[in-house]
C-alpha positions in Angstrom: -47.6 -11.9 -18.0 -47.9 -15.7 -17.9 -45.5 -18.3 -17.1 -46.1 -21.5 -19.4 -46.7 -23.8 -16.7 -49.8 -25.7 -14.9 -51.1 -24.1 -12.6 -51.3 -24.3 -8.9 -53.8 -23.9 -5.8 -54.1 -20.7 -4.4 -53.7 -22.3 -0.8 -51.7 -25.3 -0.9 -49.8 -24.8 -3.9 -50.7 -28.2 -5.1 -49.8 -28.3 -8.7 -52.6 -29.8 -10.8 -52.5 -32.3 -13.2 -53.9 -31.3 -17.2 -56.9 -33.6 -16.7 -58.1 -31.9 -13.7 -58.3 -29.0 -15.6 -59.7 -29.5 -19.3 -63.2 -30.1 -18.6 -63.7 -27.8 -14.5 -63.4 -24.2 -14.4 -65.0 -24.3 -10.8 -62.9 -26.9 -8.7 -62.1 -27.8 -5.5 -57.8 -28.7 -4.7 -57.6 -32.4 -4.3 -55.4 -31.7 -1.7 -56.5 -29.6 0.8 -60.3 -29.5 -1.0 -60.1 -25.4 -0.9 -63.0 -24.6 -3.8 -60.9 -23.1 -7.0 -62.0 -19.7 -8.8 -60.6 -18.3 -11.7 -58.9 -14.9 -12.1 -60.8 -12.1 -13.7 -57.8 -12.3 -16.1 -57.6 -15.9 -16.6 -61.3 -15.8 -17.3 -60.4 -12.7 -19.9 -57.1 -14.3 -21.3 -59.3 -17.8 -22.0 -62.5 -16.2 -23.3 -60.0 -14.5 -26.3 -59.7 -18.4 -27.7 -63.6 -18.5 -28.3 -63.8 -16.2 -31.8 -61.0 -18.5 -33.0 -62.7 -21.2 -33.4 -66.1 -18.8 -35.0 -63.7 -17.1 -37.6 -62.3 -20.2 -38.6 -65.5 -22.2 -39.1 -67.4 -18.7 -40.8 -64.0 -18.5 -43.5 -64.4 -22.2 -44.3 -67.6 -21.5 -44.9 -67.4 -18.1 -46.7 -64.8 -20.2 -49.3 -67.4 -23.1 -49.8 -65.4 -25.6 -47.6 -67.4 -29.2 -47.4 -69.1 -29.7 -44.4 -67.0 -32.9 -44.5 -63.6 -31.5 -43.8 -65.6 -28.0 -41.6 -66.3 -30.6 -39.0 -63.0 -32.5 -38.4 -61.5 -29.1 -38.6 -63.8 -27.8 -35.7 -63.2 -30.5 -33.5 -59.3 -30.7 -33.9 -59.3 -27.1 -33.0 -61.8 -27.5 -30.6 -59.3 -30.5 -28.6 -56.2 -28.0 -28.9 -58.0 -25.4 -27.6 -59.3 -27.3 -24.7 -55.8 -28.5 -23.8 -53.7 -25.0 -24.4 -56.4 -22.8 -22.0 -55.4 -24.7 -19.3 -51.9 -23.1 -19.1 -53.6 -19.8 -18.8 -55.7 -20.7 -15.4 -55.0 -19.2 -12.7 -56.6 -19.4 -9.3 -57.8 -17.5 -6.3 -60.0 -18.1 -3.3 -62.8 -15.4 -4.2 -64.8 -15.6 -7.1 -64.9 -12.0 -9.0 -66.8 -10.4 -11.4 -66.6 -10.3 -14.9 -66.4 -6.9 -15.4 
């Protein structure tokens, strides 16, 4: 389904670099400035990683976890998450619906 790799402009092919991508899910190609949209599965496939982080945080809580280790725990998970979705982007030119 996906190929483990960055990905890449839907016009140019201009590969991106990981820090273009953590924080921009509407971007333009630094190269040839064509605006970026996200697939409706790549917008699917990355929306799955959301109820990861809730069931996590509502079982440390369920078995009485301190707030003091819920928090670091969060966050960690939070940063891996926000550096793994890249690798599922994908791009196109026209920006579809959800459903």
């Amino acid at each position: 389904m996906y190929d483990i790799e960055i990905p890449s402009c839907w016009n140019c092919e201009h590969e991106f670099k990981l820090r273009e991508l953590v924080w921009s899910w509407r971007m333009r190609c630094p190269s040839c400035k064509k605006k970026q949209f996200l697939t409706k599965e790549s917008r699917f496939n990355t929306l799955l990683f959301s109820p990861i982080l809730m069931i996590v945080i509502f079982i440390m809580n369920v078995w009485n976890f301190s707030w003091v280790i819920i928090i670091p725990v969060s966050f960690c998970l939070f940063l891996i998450f926000m550096f793994i979705i890249p690798y599922f982007y994908r791009f196109t030119d026209k920006e579809a619906p959800f459903v």
